[in-house]
C-alpha positions in Angstrom: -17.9 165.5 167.2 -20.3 164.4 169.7 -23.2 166.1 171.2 -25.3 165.2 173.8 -29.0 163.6 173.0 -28.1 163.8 168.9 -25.9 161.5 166.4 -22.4 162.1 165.7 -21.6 164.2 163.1 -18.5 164.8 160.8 -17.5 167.8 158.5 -17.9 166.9 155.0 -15.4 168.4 151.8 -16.6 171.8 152.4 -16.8 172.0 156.0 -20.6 171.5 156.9 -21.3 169.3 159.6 -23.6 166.1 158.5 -24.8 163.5 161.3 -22.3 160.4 161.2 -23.2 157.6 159.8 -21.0 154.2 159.0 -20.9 155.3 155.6 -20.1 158.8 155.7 -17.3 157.6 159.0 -15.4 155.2 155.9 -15.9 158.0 153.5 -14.5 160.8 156.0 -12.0 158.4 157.4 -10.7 157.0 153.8 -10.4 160.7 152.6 -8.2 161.5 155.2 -6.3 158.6 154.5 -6.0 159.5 150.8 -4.7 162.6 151.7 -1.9 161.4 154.1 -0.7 158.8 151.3 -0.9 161.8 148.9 1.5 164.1 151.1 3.9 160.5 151.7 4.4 160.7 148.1 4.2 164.2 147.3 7.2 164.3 149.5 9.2 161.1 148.6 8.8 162.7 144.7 10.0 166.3 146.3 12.8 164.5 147.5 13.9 162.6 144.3 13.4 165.7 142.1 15.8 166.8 144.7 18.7 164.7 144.1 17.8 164.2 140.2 18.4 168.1 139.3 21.7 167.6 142.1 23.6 166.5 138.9 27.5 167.0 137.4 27.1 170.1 134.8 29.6 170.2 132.1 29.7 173.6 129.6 31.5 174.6 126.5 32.7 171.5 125.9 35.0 170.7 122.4 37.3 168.4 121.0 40.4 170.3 118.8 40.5 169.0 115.3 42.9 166.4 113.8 44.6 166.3 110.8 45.3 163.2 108.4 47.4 160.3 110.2 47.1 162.3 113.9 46.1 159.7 116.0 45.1 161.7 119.5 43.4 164.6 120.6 41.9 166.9 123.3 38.7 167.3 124.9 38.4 170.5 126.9 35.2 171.7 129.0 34.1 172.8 132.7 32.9 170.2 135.0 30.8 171.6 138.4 29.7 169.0 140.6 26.7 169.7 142.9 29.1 168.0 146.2 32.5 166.5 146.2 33.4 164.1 143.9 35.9 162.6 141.3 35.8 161.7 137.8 37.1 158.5 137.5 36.7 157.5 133.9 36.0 159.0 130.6 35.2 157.2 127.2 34.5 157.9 123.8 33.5 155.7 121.2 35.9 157.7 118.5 38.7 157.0 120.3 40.1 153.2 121.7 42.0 154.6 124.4 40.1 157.9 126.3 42.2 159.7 129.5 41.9 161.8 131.8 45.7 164.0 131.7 47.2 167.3 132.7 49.8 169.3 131.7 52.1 170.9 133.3 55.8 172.6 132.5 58.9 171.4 134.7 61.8 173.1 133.9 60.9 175.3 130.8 59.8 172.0 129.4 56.2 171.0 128.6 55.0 167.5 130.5 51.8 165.8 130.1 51.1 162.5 132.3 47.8 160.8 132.5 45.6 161.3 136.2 43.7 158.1 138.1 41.0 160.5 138.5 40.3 163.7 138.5 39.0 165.9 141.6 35.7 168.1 141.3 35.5 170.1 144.5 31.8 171.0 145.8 30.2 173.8 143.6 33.3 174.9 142.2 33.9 174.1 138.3 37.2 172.2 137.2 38.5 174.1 134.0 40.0 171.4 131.2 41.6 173.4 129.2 44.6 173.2 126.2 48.1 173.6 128.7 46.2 172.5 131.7 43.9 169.2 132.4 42.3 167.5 129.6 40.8 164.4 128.4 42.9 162.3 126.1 41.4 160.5 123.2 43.6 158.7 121.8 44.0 155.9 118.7 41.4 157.4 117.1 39.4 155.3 115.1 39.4 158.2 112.2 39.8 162.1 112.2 37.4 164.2 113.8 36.9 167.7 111.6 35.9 170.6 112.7 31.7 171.2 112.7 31.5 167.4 113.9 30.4 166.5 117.5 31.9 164.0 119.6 30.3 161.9 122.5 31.8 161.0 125.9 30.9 159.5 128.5 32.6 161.0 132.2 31.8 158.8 135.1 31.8 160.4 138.5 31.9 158.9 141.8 30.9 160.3 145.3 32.7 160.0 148.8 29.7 157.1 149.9 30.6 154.8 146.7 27.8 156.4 144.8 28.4 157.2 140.6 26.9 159.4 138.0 27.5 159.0 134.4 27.2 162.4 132.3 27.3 161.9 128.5 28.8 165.0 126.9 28.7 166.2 123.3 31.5 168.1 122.4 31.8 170.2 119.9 34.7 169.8 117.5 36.5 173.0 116.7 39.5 173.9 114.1 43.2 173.2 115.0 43.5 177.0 116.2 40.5 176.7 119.0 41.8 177.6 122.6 38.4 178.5 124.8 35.2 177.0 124.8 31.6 179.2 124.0 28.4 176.9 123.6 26.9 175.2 127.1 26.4 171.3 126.1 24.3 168.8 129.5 
């Protein structure tokens, strides 16, 4: 502020007005620098936190028990993706050979056939579930018993190219298990 016949004078941190000097113009000017710079990043950091908690959230997931000499299995869960995408690989280091499959039954007889990838609408969650789509492990290095957990790895890809990887542990449950119950990501 100017006035007539006196100095220049700035308002200082807590508003009062002090004549202005070169060194109080760098202080006053470098604050409000500072505090530009600070609101940059305050909202570049809003931003990422925005997309980082926008992730793929899988619950209740589980793998069904094997017996001696069984050589595949299921893993069953719900996947909801925060926008459209597709999961277009799953791996699991207990099994060589991890797919994603659905079942389905064509004229009173049960069919399973493995899927390129797998659809997750916007929002929504994609049920795997014993009957319906699933992810195969199979040749399984050894069995997997019932208490154990199991770690996967779904990748997920977005309409622009981008991908997600979610690493799951799955519960493994006993040869009669049919729904999920414990939230696991």
């Amino acid at each position: 502020m100017i006035h007539e016949g006196r100095p220049p004078v700035a308002p200082d941190c807590c508003g009062r007005v002090e004549p202005l000097t070169a060194s109080t113009a760098t202080v006053f000017l470098s604050g409000v620098l500072t505090m530009k710079k600070s609101l940059v990043l305050a909202s570049v950091l809003s931003l990422s936190c925005g997309f980082a908690s926008a992730q793929v959230v899988v619950k209740d997931a589980w793998v069904r028990a094997t017996v001696a000499q069984q050589k595949a299995t299921g893993a069953f869960m719900q996947i909801t993706a925060p926008r459209a995408g597709r999961v277009v690989a799953a791996k699991s280091p207990v099994a060589g050979v991890t797919e994603l499959h659905e079942m389905s039954m064509e004229n009173n007889v049960m069919r399973m056939r493995a899927l390129p990838v797998l659809d997750l609408p916007a929002g929504k969650a994609v049920e795997l579930k014993p009957g319906g789509l699933h992810v195969m492990l199979m040749d399984l290095k050894a069995p997997v018993a019932e208490g154990q957990t199991v770690p996967l790895s779904l990748t997920v890809e977005y309409a622009d190219k981008s991908r997600e990887t979610v690493e799951v542990k799955a519960s493994v449950r006993g040869l009669g298990a049919a729904t999920g119950g414990h939230d696991h990501h």
